[in-house]
Phi, psi and omega in degrees: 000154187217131199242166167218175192256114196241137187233136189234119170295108173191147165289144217299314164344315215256321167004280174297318162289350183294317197289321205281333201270312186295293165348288203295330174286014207107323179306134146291340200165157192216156155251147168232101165263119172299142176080028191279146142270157191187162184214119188246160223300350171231151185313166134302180182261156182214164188219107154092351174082033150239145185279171158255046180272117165286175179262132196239183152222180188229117197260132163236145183219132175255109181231136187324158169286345186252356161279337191292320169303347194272326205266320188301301163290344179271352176299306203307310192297304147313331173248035163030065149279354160277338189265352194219114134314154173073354190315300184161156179250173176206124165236193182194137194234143170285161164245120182271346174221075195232191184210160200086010189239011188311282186322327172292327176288313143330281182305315144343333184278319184293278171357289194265019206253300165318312180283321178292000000 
């Protein structure tokens, strides 16, 4: 099996549903780092020569390969990143290796058998 890594930049708000949505598409697992910052093609707004910044997090999920674009749009789709600037991005980096994830892969085997 060969997985990539989809890492989604989005605001905290938006979070628990994205991860519910990435779940329902497939995702196995999620890491959440909180409190993440970022800057996107326009400043923020500032008040007073204070910024005016949400709080964002940064979600990573190592998801099968033939599922990630199906996991990918529903993020894009669920945290409405075409429809709202600055909302957030979601990329995907391949993995050329990883370990620890023999369970994951186990639940995983049925899944994708389906899908090819």
């Amino acid at each position: 099996m060969h997985f990539k890594l989809i890492i989604v930049f989005i605001e905290s708000s938006d979070t628990e549903s994205v991860l519910k949505a990435a779940r329902e598409a497939g995702a196995t697992g999620s890491t959440v780092i909180s409190q993440a910052r970022g800057e996107g093609a326009e400043k923020t707004r500032t008040f007073f020569g204070l910024a005016l910044e949400a709080q964002r997090d940064m979600i990573l999920m190592l998801v099968e390969e033939h599922l990630c674009r199906t996991i990918l749009e529903t993020i894009a789709r669920v945290g409405r990143f075409e429809e709202r600037p600055g909302t957030g991005i979601a990329i995907q980096i391949d993995v050329e290796d990883a370990v620890g994830i023999s369970h994951q892969i186990r639940k995983l085997s049925e899944v994708v058998e389906q899908e090819i």
